[in-house]
Residue, then its C-alpha position, 0 to 999 in steps of 0.5 A: x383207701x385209694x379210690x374210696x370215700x372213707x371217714x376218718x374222727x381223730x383227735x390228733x391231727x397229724x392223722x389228718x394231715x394228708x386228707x382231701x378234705x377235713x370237717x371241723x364239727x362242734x357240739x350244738x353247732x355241725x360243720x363249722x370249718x371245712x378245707x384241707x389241712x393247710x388251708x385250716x391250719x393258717x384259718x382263724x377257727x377252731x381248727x386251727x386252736x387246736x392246731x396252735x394248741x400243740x395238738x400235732x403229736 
């Protein structure tokens, strides 16, 4: 994936974790929460519910 733009949908976030950028989406609603995993994980939002939640695994 080096050098190129690449989509990823995970549903669990250690997926995630080392990413450039994360775009949180909600049903009805689109983007609501864009950053890198840090940035999200310490934002209060839906991102970081998920996180608290245990959704690391």
């Amino acid at each position: 994936m080096k050098g190129r733009t690449t989509f990823i949908i995970a549903h669990c976030l250690s997926t995630i974790k080392d990413v450039d950028e994360i775009l949180v989406l909600e049903k009805d609603k689109g983007v609501v929460q864009s950053g890198n995993f840090e940035t999200l994980k310490n934002q209060e939002g839906r991102f970081k519910a998920l996180y608290t939640a245990g959704l690391m695994a």
